[in-house]
N, C-alpha and C positions, 0 to 999 in steps of 0.2 A: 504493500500500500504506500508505503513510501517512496517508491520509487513511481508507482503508476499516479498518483494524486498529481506531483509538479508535470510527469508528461500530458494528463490531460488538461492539465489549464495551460499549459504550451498552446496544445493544437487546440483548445477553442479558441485561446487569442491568436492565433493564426488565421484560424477559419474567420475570425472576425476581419482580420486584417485584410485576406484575400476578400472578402467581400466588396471593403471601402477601398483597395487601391487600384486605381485602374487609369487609363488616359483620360477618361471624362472628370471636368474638375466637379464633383459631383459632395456637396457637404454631408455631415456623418448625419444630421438630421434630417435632411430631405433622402438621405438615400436609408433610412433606415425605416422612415414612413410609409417612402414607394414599396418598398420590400414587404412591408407588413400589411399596409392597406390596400396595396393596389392603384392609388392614387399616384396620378402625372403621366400620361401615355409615355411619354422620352423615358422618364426618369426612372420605369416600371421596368420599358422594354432593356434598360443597360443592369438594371440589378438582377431583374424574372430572367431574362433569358439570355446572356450572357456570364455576368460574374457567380451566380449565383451557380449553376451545372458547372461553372471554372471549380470553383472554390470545393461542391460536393464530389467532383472527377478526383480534386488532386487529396481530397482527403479518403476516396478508398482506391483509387491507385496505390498512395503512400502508406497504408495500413496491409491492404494486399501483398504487394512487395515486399514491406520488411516480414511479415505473418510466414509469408514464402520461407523465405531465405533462413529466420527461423528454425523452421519445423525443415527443412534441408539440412541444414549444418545438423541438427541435432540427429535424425535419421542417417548420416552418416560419418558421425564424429568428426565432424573435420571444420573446424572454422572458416574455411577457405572455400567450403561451398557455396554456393549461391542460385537462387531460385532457375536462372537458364540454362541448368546442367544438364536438365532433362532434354532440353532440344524442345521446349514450347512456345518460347518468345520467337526466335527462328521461324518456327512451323506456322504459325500467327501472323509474324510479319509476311511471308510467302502468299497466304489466304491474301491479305490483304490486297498487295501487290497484284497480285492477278487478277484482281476486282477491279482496279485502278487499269490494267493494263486493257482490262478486254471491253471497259464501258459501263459497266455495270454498274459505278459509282451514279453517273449521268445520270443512266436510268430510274434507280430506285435508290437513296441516299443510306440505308441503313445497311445495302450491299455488302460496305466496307468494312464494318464489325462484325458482322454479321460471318461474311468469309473468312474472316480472319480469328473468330471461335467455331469453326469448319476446319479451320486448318490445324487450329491447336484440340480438338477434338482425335482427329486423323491420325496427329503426332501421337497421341496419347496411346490409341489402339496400336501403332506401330508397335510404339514403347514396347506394351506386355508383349507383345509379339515376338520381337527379337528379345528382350529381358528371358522371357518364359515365367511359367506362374510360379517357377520357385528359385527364378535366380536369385543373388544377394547383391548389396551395395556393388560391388564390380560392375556383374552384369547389366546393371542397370546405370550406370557410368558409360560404359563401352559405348551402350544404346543410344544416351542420350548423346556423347557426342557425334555419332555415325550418322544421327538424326540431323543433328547442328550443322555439320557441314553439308550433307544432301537440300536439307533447306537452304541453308546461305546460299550456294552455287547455285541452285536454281532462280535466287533472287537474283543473285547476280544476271545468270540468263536472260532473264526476264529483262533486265536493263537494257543488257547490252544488244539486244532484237528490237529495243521499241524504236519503230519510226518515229513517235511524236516526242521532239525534245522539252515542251511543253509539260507532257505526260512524264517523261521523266525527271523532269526535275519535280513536279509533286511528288513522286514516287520519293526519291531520294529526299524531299523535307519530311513528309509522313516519319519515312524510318528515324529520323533525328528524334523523334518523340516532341510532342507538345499536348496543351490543353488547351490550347485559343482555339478560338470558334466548333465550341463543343456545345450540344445544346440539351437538354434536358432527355432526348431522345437518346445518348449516349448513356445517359445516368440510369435510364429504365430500362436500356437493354444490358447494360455490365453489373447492374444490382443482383439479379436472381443467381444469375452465374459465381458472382464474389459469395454472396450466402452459400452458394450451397459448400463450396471451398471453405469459408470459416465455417460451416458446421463440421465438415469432415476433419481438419486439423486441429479444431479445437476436443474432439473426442483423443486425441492422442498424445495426450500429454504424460501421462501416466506409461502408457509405452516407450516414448522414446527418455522418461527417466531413467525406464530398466534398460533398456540398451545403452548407456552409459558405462556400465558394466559387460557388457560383449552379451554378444547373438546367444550363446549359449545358456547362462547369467538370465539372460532375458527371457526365454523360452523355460526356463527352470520354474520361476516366479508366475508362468502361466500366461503370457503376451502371446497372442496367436502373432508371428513375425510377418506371414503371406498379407494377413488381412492390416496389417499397420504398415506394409510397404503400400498396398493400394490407396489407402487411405490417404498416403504423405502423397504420391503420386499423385492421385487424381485430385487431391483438396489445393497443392501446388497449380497444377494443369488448368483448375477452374480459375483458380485466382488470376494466375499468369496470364493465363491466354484472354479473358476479360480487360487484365490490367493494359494489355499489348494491345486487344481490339480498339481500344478509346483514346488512347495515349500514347500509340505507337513503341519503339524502343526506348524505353528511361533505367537507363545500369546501373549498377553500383549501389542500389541502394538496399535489396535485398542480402547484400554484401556485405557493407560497412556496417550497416545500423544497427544490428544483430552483437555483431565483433564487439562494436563501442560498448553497447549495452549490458555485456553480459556481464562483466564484473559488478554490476550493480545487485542481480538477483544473484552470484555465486554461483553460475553456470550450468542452472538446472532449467532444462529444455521446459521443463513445462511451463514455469515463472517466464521463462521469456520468450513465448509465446505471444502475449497479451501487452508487454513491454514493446519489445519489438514492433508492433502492428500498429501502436501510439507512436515510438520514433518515427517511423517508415511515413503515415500521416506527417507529422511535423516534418521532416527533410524535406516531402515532395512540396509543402503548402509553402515554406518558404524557398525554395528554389523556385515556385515559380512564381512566388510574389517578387522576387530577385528577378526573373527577366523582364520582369512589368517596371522597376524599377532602375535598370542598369541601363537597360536599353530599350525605352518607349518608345522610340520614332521605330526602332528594328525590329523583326520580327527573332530575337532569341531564343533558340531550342530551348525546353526543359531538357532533354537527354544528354545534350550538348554540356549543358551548366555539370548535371551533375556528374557528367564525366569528368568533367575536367576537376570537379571539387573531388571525386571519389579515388580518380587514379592516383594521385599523389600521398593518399593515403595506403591504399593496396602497395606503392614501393616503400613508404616509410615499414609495414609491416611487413614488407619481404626481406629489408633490410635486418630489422628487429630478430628475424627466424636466422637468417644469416649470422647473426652476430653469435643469438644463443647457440647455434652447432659447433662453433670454433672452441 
């Protein structure tokens, strides 16, 4: 409770911030009015439908994300995992891409989410496929990078065939990840999908304590292993590939937030769980209250920001493992 009390009044005061900061010079009293009554056609349409799906996308994007990465590391002891190990962000971004490439966006606008938890669906059956129902952490490694690269590469393909350079450079902003111009239509189609991913990983807390202890350890204590690998998988899969439908690629953050976090609950998967999923929220709400910020007149990736905040932390912590081996 100590630790989760300060991160949730972080991310409300974020959520509140993402609300009021935007290019319209729009004051905290008339924008908080339009917001609640419905009152001022302008002032309604920049808070209803704009900032308002901005500020709900980037708070379960960022709960999604770190929840991910989480319940990953923990399911296979390695701090250094992260929620696109599986090859779902990839297989997501690909759906996407292909909706963009063949028209389909033009046509029917939810196409593109839509495709793109088609495609992280897809990845997922592959996954058990090649995993099989009773590989282990390995095999389910192997899979998901064998999956990462067949998706990347055919993204790739997909580029480098489009005749419309037009088409492709949306293509190529899409994957950068953002939340601008997202609209309430995005928050109702990635809600059901994130629920049913936080129900499946939130039942697993208690398993991936006992695996702490090794596969065996765990099975002793009575953790069915098959039925807590699926779990971690597809409650990952759901989140992920929602989080990717809406937001395109945003990295790092399933990674880092997790890492930072866990010295605070003592590195027990279940505790940070529900931590993590409050950081991951707060990272995403202020990075992209930061590109609203940094660069107003520019259209600034979120993916972009937090690459560039995340990698520098991934070498300070590879350096960190460096040093302790010597």
């Amino acid at each position: 409770m100590r630790v989760i009390l300060p991160l949730a009044v972080l991310v409300v005061a974020l959520f509140a911030a993402s609300l009021l900061i935007g290019p319209a010079a729009i004051g905290l009293r008339a924008s908080l009015h339009a917001l609640v009554t419905g009152e001022g056609e302008a002032v309604v349409l920049v808070m209803r439908e704009i900032r308002l799906p901005r500020a709900l996308l980037g708070l379960m994007v960022g709960a999604a994300l770190g929840l991910s990465g989480a319940a990953m590391q923990g399911y296979l002891r390695n701090p250094l995992a992260e929620p696109g190990l599986i090859g779902v962000s990839p297989a997501a971004s690909l759906g996407a891409v292909v909706a963009m490439q063949t028209g389909l966006v033009a046509m029917f606008a939810p196409a593109l989410p839509l495709a793109a938890l088609l495609g992280a669906g897809l990845s997922v059956a592959l996954l058990f496929v090649l995993a099989g129902p009773g590989g282990g952490a390995l095999a389910l490694i192997l899979a998901g990078v064998a999956l990462s690269a067949l998706a990347g590469a055919l993204t790739s393909l997909v580029l480098s065939l489009s005749p419309n350079p037009f088409a492709m450079m949306e293509i190529v902003f899409w994957l950068m990840g953002s939340l601008a111009d997202r609209s309430m239509l995005h928050v109702w189609l990635a809600a059901p999908v994130m629920a049913l991913g936080v129900g499946l990983l939130w039942r697993t807390g208690r398993g991936l304590d006992a695996l702490t202890l090794g596969e065996d350890a765990a099975a002793s204590l009575g953790i069915p292993l098959a039925r807590l690998r699926a779990q971690v998988v597809l409650g990952v899969a759901a989140l992920v590939g929602a989080a990717t439908a809406v937001a395109g690629a945003v990295g790092f953050v399933g990674l880092v937030v997790p890492h930072l976090l866990r010295p605070l609950v003592g590195g027990r998967p279940s505790a940070l769980l529900p931590v993590s999923a409050l950081g991951g929220a707060a990272v995403v709400l202020a990075a992209d209250i930061a590109t609203r910020v940094i660069a107003p007149d520019r259209d600034l990736k979120l993916g972009v920001l937090t690459a560039i905040v995340g990698a520098p932390f991934f070498f300070r912590l590879i350096w960190q493992m460096r040093r302790g081996a010597e």
